[in-house]
C-alpha positions as CSV (number, residue, x, y, z in Angstrom):
1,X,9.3,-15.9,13.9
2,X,6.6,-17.9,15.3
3,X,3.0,-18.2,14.2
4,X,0.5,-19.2,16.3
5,X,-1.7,-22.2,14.7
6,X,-5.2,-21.3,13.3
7,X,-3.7,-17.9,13.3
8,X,-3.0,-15.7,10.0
9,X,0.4,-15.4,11.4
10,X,1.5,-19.1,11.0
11,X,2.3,-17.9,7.1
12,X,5.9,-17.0,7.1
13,X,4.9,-13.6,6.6
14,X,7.3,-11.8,8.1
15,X,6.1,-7.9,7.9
16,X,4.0,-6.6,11.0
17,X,0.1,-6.3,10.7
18,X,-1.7,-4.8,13.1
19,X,-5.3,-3.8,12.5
20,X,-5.8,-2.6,16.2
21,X,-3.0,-0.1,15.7
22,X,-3.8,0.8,11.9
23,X,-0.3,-0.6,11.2
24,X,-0.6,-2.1,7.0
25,X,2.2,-4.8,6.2
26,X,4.3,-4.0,3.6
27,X,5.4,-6.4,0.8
28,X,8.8,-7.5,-0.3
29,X,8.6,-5.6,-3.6
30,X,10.0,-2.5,-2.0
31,X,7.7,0.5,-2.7
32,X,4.1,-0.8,-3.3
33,X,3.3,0.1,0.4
34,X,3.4,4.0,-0.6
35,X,0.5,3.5,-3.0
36,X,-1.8,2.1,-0.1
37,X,-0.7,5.1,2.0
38,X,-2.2,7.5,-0.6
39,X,-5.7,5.2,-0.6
40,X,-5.6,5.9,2.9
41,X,-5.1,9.3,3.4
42,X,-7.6,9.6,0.8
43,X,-10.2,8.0,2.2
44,X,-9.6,10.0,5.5
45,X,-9.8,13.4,2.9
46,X,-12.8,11.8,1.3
47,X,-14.5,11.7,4.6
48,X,-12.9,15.2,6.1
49,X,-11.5,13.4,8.8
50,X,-8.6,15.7,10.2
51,X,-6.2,12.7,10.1
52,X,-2.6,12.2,8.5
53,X,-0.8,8.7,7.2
54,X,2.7,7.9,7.6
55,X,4.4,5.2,5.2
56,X,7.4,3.7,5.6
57,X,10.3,2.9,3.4
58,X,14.6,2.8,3.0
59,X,16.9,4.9,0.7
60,X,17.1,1.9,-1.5
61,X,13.2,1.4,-2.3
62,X,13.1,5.2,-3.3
63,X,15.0,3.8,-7.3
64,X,11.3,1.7,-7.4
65,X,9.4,3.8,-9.8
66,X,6.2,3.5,-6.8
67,X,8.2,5.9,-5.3
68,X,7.8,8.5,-8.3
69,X,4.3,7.2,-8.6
70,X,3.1,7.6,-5.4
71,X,4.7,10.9,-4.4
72,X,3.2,12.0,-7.8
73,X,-0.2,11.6,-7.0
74,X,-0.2,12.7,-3.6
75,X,1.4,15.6,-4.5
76,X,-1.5,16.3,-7.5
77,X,-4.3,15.4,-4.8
78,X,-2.7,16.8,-2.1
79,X,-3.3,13.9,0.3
80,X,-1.9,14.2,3.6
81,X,1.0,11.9,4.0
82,X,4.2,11.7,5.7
83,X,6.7,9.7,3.2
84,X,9.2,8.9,5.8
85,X,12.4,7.8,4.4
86,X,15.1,5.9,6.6
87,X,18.4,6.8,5.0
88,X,21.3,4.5,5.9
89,X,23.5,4.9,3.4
90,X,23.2,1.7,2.1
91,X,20.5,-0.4,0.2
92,X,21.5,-3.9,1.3
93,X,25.1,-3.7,0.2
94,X,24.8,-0.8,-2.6
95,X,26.4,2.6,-1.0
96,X,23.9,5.9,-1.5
97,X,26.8,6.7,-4.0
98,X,25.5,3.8,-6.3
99,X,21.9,5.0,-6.2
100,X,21.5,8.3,-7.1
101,X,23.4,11.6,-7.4
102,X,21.7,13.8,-5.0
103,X,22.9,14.7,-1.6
104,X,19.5,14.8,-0.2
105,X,16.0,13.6,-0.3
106,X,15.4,16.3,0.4
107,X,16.2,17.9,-2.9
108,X,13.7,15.4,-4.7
109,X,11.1,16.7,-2.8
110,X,11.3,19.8,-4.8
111,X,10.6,18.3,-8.1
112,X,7.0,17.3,-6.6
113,X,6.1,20.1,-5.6
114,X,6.1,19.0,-1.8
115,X,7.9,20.2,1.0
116,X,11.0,17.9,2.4
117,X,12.6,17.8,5.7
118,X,15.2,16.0,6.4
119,X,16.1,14.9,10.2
120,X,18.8,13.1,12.4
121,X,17.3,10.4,12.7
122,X,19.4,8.8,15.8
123,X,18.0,11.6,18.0
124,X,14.9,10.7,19.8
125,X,13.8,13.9,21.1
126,X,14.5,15.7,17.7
127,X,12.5,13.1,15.4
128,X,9.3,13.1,17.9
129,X,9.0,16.6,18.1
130,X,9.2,17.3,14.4
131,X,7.4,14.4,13.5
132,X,4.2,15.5,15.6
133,X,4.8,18.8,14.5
134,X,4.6,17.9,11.1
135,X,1.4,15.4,11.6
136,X,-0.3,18.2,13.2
137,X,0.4,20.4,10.6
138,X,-0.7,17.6,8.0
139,X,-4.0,17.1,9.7
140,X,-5.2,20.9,9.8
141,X,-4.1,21.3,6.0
142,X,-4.0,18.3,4.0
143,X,-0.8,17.7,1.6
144,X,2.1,15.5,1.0
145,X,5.8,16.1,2.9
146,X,8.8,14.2,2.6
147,X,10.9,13.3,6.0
148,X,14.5,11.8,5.4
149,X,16.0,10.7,8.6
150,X,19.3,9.9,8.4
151,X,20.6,7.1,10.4
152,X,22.8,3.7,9.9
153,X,22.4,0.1,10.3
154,X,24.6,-1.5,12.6
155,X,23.9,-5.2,11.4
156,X,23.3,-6.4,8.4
157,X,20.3,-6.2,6.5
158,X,19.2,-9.8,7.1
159,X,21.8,-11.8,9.9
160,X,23.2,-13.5,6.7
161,X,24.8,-11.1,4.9
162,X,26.8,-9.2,7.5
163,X,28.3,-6.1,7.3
164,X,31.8,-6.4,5.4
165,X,31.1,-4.3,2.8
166,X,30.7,-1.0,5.1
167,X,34.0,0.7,6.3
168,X,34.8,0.6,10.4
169,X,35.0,4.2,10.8
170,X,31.2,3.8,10.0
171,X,30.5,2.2,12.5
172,X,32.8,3.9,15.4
173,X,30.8,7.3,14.1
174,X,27.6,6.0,14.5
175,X,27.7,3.4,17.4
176,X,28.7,7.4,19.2
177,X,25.1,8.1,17.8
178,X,23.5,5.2,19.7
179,X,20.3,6.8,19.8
180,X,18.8,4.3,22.7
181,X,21.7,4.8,25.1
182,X,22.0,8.8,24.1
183,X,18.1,8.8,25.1
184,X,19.1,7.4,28.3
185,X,21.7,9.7,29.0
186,X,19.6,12.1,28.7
187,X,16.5,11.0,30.6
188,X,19.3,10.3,33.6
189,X,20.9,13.8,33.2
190,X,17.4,16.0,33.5
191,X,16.5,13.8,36.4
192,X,13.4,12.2,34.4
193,X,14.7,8.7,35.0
194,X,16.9,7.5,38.1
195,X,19.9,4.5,37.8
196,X,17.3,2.6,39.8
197,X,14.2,2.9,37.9
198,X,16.1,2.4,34.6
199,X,17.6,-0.9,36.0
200,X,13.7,-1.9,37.5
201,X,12.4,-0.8,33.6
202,X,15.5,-3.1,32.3
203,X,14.2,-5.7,34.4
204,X,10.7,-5.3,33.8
205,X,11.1,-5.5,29.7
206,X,13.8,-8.8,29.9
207,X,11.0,-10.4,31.9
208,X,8.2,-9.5,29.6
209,X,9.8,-10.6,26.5
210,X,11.0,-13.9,28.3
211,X,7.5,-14.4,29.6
212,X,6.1,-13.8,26.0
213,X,8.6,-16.3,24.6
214,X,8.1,-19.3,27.0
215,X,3.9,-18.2,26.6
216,X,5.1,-18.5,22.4
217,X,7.1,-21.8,22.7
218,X,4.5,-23.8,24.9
219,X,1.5,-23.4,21.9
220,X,1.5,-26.5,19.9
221,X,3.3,-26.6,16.1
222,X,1.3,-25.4,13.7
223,X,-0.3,-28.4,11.6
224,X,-1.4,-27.8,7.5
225,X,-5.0,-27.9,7.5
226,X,-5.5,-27.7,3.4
227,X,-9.3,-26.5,3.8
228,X,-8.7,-23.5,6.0
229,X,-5.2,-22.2,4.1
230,X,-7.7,-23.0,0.6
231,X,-10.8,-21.2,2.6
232,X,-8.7,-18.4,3.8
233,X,-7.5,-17.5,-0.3
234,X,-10.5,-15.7,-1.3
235,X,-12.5,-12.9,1.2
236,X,-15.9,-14.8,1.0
237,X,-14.3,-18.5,1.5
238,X,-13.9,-19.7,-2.0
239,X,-13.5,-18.5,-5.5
240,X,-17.5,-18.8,-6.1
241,X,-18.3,-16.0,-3.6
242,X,-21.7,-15.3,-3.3
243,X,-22.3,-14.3,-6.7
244,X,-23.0,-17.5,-9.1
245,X,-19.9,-17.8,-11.8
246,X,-22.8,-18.4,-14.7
247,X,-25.4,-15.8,-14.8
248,X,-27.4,-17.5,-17.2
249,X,-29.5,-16.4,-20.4
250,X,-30.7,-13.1,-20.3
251,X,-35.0,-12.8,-19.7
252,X,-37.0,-12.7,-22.9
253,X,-37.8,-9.4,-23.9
254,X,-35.1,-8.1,-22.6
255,X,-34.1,-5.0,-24.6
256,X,-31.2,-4.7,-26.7
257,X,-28.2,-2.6,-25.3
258,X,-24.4,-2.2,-26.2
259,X,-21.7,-3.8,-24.3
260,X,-20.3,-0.2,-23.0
261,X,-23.9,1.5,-22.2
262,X,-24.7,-2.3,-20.1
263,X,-21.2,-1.5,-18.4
264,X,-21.8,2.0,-18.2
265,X,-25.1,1.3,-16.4
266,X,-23.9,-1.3,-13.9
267,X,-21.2,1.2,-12.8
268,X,-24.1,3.8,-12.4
269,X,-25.9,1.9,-10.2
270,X,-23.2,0.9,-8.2
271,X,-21.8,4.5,-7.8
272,X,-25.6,5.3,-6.6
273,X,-26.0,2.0,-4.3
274,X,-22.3,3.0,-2.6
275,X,-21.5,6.1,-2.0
276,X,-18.3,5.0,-0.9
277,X,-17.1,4.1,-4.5
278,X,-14.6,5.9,-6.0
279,X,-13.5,5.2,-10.1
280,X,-10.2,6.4,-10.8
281,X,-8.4,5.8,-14.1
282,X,-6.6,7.8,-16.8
283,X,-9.4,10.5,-18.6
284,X,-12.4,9.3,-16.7
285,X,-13.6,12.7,-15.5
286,X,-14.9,15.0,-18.0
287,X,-13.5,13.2,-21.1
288,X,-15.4,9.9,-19.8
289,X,-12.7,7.8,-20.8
290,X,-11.2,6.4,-23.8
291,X,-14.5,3.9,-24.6
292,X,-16.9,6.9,-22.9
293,X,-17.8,4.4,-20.5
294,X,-17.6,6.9,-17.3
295,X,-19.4,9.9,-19.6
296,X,-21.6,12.2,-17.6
297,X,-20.5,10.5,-14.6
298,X,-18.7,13.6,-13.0
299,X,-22.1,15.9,-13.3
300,X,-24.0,13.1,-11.5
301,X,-21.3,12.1,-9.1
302,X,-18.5,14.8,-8.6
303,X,-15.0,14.8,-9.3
304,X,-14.5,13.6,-6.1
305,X,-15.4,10.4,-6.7
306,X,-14.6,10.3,-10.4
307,X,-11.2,10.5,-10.2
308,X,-8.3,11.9,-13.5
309,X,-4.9,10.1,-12.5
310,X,-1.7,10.5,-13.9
311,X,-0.5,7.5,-15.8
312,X,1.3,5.4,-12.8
313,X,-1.2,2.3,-13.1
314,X,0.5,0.9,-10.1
315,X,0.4,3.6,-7.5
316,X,-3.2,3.7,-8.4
317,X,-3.9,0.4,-7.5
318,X,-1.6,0.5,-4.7
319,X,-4.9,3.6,-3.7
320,X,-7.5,1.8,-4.6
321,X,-6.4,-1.0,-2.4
322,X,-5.4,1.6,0.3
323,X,-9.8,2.8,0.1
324,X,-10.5,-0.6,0.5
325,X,-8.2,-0.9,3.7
326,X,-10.4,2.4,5.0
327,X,-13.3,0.7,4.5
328,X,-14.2,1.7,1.1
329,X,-14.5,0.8,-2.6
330,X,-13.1,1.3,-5.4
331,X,-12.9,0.3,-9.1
332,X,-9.5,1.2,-11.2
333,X,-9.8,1.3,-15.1
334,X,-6.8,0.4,-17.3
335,X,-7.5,2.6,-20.4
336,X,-6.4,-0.9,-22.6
337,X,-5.6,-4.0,-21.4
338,X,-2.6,-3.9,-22.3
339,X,-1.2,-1.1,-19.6
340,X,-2.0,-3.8,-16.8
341,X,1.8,-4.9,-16.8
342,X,2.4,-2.0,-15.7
343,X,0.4,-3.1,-12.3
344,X,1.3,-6.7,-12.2
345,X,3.4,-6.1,-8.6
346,X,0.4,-4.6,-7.1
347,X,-2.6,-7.1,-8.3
348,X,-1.0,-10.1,-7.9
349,X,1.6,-9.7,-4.3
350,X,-0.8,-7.1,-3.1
351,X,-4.6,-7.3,-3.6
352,X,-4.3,-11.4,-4.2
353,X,-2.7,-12.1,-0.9
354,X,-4.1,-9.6,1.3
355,X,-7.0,-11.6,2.6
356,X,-4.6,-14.6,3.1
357,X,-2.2,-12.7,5.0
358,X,-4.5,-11.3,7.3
359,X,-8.1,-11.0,6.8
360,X,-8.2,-7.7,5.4
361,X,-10.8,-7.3,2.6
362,X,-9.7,-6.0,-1.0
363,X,-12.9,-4.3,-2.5
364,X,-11.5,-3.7,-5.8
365,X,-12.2,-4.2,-9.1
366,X,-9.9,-3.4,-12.2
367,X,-11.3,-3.3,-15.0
368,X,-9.6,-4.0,-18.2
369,X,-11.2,-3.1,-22.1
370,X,-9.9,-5.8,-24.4
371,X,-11.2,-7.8,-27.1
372,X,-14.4,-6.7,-29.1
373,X,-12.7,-7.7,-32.7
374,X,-10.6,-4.8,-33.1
375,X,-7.0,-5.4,-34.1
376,X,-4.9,-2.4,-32.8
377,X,-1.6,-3.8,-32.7
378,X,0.5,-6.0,-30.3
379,X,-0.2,-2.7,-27.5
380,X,-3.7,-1.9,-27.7
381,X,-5.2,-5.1,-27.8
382,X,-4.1,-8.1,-26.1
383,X,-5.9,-10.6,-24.6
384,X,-4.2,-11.4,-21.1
385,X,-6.5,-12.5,-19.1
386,X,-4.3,-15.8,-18.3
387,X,-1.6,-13.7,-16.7
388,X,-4.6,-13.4,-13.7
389,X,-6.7,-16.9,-14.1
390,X,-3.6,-18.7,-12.6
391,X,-3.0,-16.6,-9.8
392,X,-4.9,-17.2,-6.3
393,X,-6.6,-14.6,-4.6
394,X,-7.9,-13.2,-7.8
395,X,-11.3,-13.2,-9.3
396,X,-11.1,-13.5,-13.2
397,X,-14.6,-12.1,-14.9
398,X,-14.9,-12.0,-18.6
399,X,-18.4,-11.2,-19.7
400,X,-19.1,-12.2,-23.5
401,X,-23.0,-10.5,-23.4
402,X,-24.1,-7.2,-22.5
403,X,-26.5,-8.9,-20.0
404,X,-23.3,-10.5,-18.8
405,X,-21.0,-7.3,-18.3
406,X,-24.5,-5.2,-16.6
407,X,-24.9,-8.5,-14.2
């Protein structure tokens, strides 16, 4: 890999980013990507945009519980997503066999709800057509559908490993399934592409890369600059932001509220100063939440934008984050605390490094009830906000007033 200096890219980050071409980069914690899909197809639903999202991920990554989570609540808000699954009969070293009992992805499909298609995925012409078919379909009714394309990887997973664990037959069977010299067998046969042409686009591509490569080489190294990789951390260029970290005493005469009616209010009049927030968290809607901090909020701002999820914490992060990508905003409540390990993956690989990656904003706050002098057990009320203070990228706030937590 090489990163161009005073470019995001010179991070070691190895997963493709494209903005231009609305391509997300995926983390190494297989699965999390699949949460951001669903924030992105629901912003498009949000805004009735006739537009579908496709995401990205192996046979191995489907054993992450984000692929339950994610495929759950796409299902549930029928979000128009294609979960395409590359099946290659092996996660790293760990034969299909290993992983699950099914024969086909297919089959798991059902048990959302959802349809499920499954493809060969070696065949060019047969994964385009059904692939568009399916976007189109996607984009004039909104919902989720699984696509397993079965194929096989002819190196190893990363050059180090090699492939010694997989049989040679394996590879005879497939390497007949080349689906890049089958493609140009059959571009040749129906006379779309002649020997010459396909030697000129041969020619054409080797000199492009080698171009690209000798453009690559002659940039200077990268040097560490501490001030722009510190700068570069937090969205607004430091962890002060533009909002002051000490608010100060409240005025005099100010009147005397409850901590959850001062939080209740602030997230009132930031649901009416954006109307591209969207609250999502378990028993917001109608119940108003476990503290009735949200109460009322779905008569004055629709269920559309005060959002019941099932309890996946992580896949609902993994959306919120996946708004913010779209543009949007988005706060996520934790009913306790406590249920934030269940997200840890997401907050801290995903919405903490996403601006340092590549520039991408993460408007999202999660908010967390804890505290308040009640003792409910080692589950219901811990205080853990450390698990966050020492991570970059994030913004810790604990308010100790009402005036504090209203802002």
């Amino acid at each position: 890999m090489v990163g161009k200096d005073g470019a995001l890219g010179d991070r070691n980050d190895v997963y493709c980013v494209s903005s231009e071409h609305k391509v997300v980069g995926m983390i190494s914690h297989l699965g999390p990507q699949l949460g951001i899909a669903d924030g992105i197809a629901l912003a498009h639903k949000l805004r009735k945009e006739s537009r579908c999202t496709a995401v990205f991920t192996g046979d191995g990554a489907t054993s992450e519980g984000d692929f339950h989570e994610s495929l759950n609540v796409a299902a549930v808000w029928d979000l128009p997503v294609l979960f395409i699954i590359e099946n290659n009969g092996y996660g790293l070293s760990t034969p299909n066999r290993e992983q699950f009992r099914m024969d086909s992805f297919v089959d798991k499909a059902v048990g959302y709800g959802i349809e499920g298609v499954q493809l060969a995925g070696n065949n060019i012409l047969e994964v385009y057509r059904e692939v568009a078919r399916l976007a189109d379909s996607l984009r004039e009714r909104p919902r989720p559908i699984l696509v397993e394309c079965m194929t096989f990887r002819m190196r190893g997973h990363e050059e180090a490993s090699g492939t010694k664990y997989v049989p040679q037959e394996l590879f005879e069977e497939w390497g007949r399934k080349d689906p890049v010299a089958n493609y140009e067998q059959w571009l040749l046969a129906e006379g779309v592409l002649s020997t010459e042409e396909r030697d000129d686009l041969r020619a054409d591509i080797k000199r492009e890369i080698e171009e690209g490569l000798k453009q690559a080489f002659a940039e200077p190294e990268p040097l560490p600059d501490a001030e722009r990789e510190l700068a570069d951390v937090y969205a607004t260029g430091g962890a002060g932001g533009p909002v002051p970290l000490v608010l100060g005493p409240a005025p005099t005469g100010a009147p005397e509220k409850r901590f959850i009616d001062a939080i209740s209010e602030g997230l009132a009049q930031s649901m009416e100063r954006h109307p591209e927030l969207v609250l999502m968290g378990q028993d917001i809607a109608e119940y108003g939440g476990a503290f009735k901090i949200t109460e009322g909020f779905v008569e004055r701002f629709g269920k559309e934008r005060v959002r019941n999820t099932p309890l996946c914490e992580s896949a609902i992060l993994g959306a919120a984050l996946g708004l913010s990508v779209q543009g949007m905003k988005a706060m996520m409540e934790m009913q306790f605390a406590d249920f934030v390990s269940e997200g840890i993956t997401q907050i801290c690989n995903n919405l903490a490094k996403i601006h340092y990656r590549w520039g991408q904003h993460a408007d999202v706050v999660v908010r967390m009830p804890t505290g308040a002098g009640v003792g409910a057990g080692p589950f219901h009320s811990q205080s853990n906000e450390m698990w966050f203070v020492k991570t970059p990228g994030l913004k810790v706030v604990y308010p100790s007033t009402p005036y504090d937590a209203k802002g």
